[in-house]
C-alpha positions in Angstrom: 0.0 0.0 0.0 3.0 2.4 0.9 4.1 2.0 -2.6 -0.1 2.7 -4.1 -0.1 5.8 -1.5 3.6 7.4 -3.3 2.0 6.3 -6.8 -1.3 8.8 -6.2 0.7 11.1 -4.6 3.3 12.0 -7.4 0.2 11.7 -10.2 -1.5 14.8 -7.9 1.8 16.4 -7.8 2.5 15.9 -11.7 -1.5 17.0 -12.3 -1.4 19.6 -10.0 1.7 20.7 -12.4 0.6 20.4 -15.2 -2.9 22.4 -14.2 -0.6 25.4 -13.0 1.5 25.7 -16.1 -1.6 25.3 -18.4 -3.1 28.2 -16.5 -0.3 30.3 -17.5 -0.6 29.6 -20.8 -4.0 30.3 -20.6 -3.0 33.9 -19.0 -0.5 34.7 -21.4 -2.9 33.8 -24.3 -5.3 36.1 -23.6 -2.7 38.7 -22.6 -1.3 39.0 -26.1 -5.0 38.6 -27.5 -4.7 42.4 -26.5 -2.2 43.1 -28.7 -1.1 42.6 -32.2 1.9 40.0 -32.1 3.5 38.4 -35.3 1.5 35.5 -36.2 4.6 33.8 -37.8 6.7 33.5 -34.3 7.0 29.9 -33.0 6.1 31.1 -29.6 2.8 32.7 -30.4 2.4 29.8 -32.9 2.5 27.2 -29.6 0.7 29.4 -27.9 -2.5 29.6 -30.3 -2.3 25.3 -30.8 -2.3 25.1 -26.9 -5.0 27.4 -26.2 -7.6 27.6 -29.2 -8.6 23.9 -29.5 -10.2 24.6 -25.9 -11.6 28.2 -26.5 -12.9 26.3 -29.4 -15.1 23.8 -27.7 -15.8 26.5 -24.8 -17.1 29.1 -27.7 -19.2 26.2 -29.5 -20.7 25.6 -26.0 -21.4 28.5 -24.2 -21.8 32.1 -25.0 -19.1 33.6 -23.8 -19.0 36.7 -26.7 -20.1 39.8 -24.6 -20.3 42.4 -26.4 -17.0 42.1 -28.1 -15.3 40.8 -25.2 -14.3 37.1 -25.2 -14.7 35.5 -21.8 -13.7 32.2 -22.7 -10.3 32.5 -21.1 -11.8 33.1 -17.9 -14.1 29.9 -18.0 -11.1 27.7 -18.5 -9.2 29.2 -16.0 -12.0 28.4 -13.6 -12.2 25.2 -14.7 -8.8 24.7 -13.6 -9.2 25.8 -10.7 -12.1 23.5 -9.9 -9.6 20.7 -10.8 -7.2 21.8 -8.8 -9.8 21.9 -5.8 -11.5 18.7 -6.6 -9.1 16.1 -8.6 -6.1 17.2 -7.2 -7.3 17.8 -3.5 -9.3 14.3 -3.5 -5.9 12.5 -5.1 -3.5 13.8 -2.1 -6.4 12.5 0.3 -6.9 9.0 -1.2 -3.1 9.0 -0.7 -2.8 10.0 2.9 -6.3 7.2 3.5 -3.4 4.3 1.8 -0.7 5.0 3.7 
């Protein structure tokens, strides 16, 4: 069980990770929305492939167009946040009830 307990432990850690740095991206993503950067630079390029596919299906979804103003950002960041409260908490708890 010690070795279960470590196992679920780590994958919150790595989720909880991975959930943090995707948030950023988020942020940054909408950030630069504001602005006019170069369409053609490898880091705005990333940027666009990491975040659109999810605006996407968020857009299709939900309407999130306020007058002008694209909100969609802000719904995935609080669904990361809610996965961060909910996966992530209830993972480091199943591996405290193991060990």
């Amino acid at each position: 069980m010690f070795l279960l307990s470590n196992f679920v432990s780590a994958l919150a850690f790595v989720l909880h990770q991975a959930l943090n740095i995707y948030m950023w991206i988020v942020i940054i993503s909408a950030l630069l929305s504001w602005v006019n950067p170069d369409p053609y630079n490898p880091i705005i390029r990333f940027l666009r492939t990491a975040t659109e596919p999810v605006f996407y299906q968020i857009r299709k979804r939900l309407p999130v167009n306020f007058g002008g103003l694209d909100i969609s950002p802000v719904v995935v960041i609080l669904a990361i946040m809610f996965l961060q409260r909910f996966v992530v908490v209830s993972l480091y708890g199943l591996a405290r009830s193991l060990s």
